[in-house]
N, C-alpha and C positions, 0 to 999 in steps of 0.2 A: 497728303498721302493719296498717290492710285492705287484703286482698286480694280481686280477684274472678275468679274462673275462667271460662273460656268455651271451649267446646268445641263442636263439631259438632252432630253427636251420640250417643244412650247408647244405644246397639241390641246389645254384647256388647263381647266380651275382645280387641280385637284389637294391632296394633302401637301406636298413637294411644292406647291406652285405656291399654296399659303406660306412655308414657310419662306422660297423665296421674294411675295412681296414684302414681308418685314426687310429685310436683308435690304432689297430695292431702297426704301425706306431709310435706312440708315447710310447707305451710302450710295443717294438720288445720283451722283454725277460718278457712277461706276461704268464702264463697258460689259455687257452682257453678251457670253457668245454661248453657241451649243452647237447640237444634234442636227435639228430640227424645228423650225419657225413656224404655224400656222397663224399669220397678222390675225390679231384680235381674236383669239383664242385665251387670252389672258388677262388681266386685271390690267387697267390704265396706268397701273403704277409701274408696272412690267412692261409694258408698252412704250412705253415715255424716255426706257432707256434703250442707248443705242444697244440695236442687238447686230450681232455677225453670229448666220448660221454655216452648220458647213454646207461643203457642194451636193451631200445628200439629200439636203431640202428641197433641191432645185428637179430630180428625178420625178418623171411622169406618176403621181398617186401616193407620194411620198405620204400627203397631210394622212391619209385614211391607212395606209397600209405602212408607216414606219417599222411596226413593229417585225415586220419582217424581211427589215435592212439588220439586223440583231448582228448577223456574219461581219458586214462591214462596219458596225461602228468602233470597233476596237482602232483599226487603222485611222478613222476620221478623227477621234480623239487623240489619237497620241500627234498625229499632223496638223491641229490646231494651230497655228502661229498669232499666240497672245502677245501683244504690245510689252513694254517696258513698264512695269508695274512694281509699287510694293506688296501688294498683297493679292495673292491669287486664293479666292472665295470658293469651291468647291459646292455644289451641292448635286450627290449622288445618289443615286440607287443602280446606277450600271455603269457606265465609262465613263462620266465626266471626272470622275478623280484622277484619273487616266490621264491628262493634259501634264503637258511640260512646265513647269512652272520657269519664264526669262530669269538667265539669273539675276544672284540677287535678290530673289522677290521671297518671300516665304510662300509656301503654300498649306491652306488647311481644309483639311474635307470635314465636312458636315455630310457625317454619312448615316442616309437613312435604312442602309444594309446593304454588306457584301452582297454580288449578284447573283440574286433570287434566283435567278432561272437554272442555275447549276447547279447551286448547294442545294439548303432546305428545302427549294419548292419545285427541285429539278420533275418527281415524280404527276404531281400536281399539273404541271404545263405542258408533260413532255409522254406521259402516263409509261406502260409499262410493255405495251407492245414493241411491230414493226418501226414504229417510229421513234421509240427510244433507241433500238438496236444501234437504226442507222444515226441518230444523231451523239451516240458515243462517243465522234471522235473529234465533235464539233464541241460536245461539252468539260471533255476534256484540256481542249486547245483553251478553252475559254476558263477555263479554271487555272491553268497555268498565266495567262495572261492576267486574269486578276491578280496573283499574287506577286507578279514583277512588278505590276505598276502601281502597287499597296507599300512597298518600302520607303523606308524613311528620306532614301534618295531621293523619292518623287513625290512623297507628302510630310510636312515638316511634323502636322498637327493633325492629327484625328482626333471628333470631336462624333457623338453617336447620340441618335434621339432617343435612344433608352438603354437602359441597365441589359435589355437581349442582346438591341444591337451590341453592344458594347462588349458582352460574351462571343457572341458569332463572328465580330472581328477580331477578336484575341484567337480562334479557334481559324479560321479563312486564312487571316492573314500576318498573324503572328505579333500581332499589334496593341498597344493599352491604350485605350481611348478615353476621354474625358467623356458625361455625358451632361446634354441640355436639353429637356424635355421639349420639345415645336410650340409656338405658338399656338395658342386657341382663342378665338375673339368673343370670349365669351360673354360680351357685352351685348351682342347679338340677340341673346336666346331671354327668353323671360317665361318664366313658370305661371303656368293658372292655376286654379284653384279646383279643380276638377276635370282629368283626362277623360276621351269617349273611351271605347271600348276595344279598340282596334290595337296591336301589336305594330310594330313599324322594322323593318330591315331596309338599309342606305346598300344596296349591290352596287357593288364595279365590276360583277357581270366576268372576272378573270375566273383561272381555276382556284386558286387559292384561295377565295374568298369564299366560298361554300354556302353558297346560296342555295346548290343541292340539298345539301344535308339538312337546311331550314322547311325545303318545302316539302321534305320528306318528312319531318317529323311533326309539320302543320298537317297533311292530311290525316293523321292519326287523331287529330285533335279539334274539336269542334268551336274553334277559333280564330277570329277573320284576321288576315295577316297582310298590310299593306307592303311592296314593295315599292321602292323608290330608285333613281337612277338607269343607267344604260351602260350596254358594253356587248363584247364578243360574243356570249354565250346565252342572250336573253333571251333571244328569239328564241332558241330552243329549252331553255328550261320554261318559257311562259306556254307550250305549244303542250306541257306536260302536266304542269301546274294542275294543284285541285280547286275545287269552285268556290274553296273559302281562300284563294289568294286573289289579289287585286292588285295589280304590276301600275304603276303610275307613270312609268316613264321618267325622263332625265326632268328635275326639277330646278327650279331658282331657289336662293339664299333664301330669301324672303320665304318661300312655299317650304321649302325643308326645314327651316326655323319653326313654322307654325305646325307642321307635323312633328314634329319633335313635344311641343307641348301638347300636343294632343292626343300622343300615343300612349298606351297602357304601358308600355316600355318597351326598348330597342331590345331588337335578338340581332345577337352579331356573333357568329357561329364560327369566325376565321379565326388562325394566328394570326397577330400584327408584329407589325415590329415597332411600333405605338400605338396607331389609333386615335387619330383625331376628332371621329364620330361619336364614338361612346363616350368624351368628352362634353361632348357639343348637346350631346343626350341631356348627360347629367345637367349642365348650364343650364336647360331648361326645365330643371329637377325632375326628372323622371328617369326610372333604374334601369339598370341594363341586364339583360341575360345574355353573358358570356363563355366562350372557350377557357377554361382555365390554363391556359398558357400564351405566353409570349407578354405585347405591350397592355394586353387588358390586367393581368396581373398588378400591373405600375400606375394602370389608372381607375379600376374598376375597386372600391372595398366590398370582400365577399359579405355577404349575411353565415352568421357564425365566425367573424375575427375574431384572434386570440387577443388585438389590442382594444377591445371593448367602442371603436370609432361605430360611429352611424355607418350603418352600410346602406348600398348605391346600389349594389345589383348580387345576383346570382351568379358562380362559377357554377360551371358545367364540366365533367370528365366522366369519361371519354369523348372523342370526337363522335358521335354519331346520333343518329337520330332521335333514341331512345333516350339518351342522357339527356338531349335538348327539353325532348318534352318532358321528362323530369322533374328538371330544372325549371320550368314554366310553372307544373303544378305546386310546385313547392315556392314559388314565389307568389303564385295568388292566396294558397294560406296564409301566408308571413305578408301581406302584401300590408300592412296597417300598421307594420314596424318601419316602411319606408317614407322618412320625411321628406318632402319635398325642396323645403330648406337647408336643410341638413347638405342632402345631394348636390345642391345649387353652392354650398360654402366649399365642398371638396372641389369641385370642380374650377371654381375661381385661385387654385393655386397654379393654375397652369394658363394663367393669364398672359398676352404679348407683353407687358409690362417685363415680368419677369426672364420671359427669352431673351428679350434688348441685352439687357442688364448680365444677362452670365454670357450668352455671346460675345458682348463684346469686351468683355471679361478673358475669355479664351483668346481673342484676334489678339489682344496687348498680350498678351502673357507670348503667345507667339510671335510675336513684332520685339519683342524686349528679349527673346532668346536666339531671333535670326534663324537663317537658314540652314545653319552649321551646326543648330542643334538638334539632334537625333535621334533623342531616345525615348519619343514615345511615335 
């Protein structure tokens, strides 16, 4: 069987990039093509397959400033020209599901959410000024273009990393999708027997991730709050920050691992549309204080479940400062109802073992109904 990958694209290690080194993994002799290639930005294992990016890689500042080729990568994905394949591999969060599948070939997305930038998180990235006005007719075209290239013409099988996503594309794009929760290596992380004293948040530093709203509700609060990671908007939230936050910069597996065990517990203040981190938390048993909505819902169990499970962390609602801290003090009362074992057994249900196994579960189910079938 050929397979052909398509991806975004290759700019670093992030959530999207773990799940497609499983995928890598399962089908080591695949062609991998995208967006956007930055060599060794990614895992060996990613690396190692032949990749084909488009001619937009090749633009003066493309690796740092992709994200604002946004206008043209509709066009570049749909003009892809993928080989003779049987199975074209999808993994999306913006065009790549967008490709042409040769025929013949079935094609299935692994979609980690219709795109962000229009729908749900249009206000977030685009906010509510002059520069939403003028970008009205950009988000429009672009909302229209996601829903041509979301039909069952052009994807045989959608497959969603959670029970939201899996709502937001019946809602986007008129679609049922299967759902397969992303791998977590949560073999990785191991619990000690005693965290310091410090709070931990993982920023990607976008708007949607609301690292505002954390460090707005840490200054109200007489407790030291480690940031970790890098992105678009650090610089100016750490230029802001109060003097009980502590910005760490972009860290290694290894360093994020060990902060993980060492934190009082992860505040992760965003929607997801999973959530790999408050995972990755939990694997090294320690709770999480979250947004009550979106992917932490599917992986966080609140304190106070109706179904009597050990709980992992704290929901939070509303979004904003006030509920966060809250939510902080109400999890340091209750903090001696959180077992660390407990949190470490929830979290090993979302092991890479288990994604292998129901992926490739969906790929045959799709390969055994063809191209011709349409009805999800």
């Amino acid at each position: 069987m050929k397979v052909v990958l398509v991806h975004d694209w290759l700019t670093g290690m992030r959530g999207g990039e773990r799940v497609l080194e499983e995928l890598a993994g399962l089908f080591p002799h695949a062609e991998l093509y995208t967006l956007i290639h930055v060599p060794g930005s990614t895992s060996p294992r990613i690396e190692s397959l032949r990749i084909t990016a488009s001619p937009l890689s090749r633009l003066p500042g493309a690796a740092r400033h992709y994200r604002k080729l946004l206008p043209l990568f509709p066009f570049a994905a749909e003009h892809m020209k993928l080989p003779a394949c049987d199975l074209v591999l999808s993994t999306s969060h913006a065009v790549a599901k967008a490709v042409r599948p040769p025929p013949g070939a079935v094609h299935l997305c692994y979609c980690f959410t219709p795109m962000r930038y229009v729908w749900d998180q249009a206000d977030a990235y685009l906010g509510h000024g002059l520069r939403r006005a003028l970008s009205l007719p950009l988000v429009a075209w672009l909302r229209r273009f996601d829903r041509r290239t979301s039909g069952p013409e052009r994807i045989h099988r959608v497959v969603a990393i959670s029970r939201t996503v899996a709502d937001r594309v019946r809602r986007c794009w008129g679609r049922e999708a299967d759902v397969v929760f992303p791998p977590v290596a949560v073999e990785r992380f191991t619990p000690r027997a005693a965290p310091d004293d410090f709070y931990l948040m993982v920023g990607g530093f976008v708007p949607y991730k609301r690292e505002d709203l954390a460090l707005r509700a840490f200054a109200s609060l007489d407790r030291p709050l480690w940031v970790a990671g890098d992105g678009p908007t650090r610089q100016r939230l750490e230029a802001r920050a109060p003097a009980n936050v502590r910005f760490l910069g972009r860290c290694s597996d290894a360093e994020l691992a060990d902060l993980y065990a060492r934190c009082r517990a992860l505040v992760y203040p965003q929607e997801e549309d999973f959530g790999i981190v408050p995972v990755e938390a939990q694997a090294a048993g320690r709770p999480v204080i979250a947004f009550g909505q979106g992917g932490a819902t599917e992986t966080v169990v609140p304190l106070g479940n109706d179904s009597g499970a050990p709980p992992t962390g704290v929901w939070f609602t509303p979004q904003t400062p006030e509920a966060l801290a809250s939510a902080l003090r109400r999890f340091e009362q209750e903090q001696a109802r959180f077992d660390p074992a407990a949190i470490r057994r929830h979290a090993e249900g979302f092991r890479a073992e288990r994604f292998r196994s129901e992926i490739l579960a969906c790929v045959e189910s799709a390969l055994a109904a063809g191209p011709g079938a349409r009805k999800r």
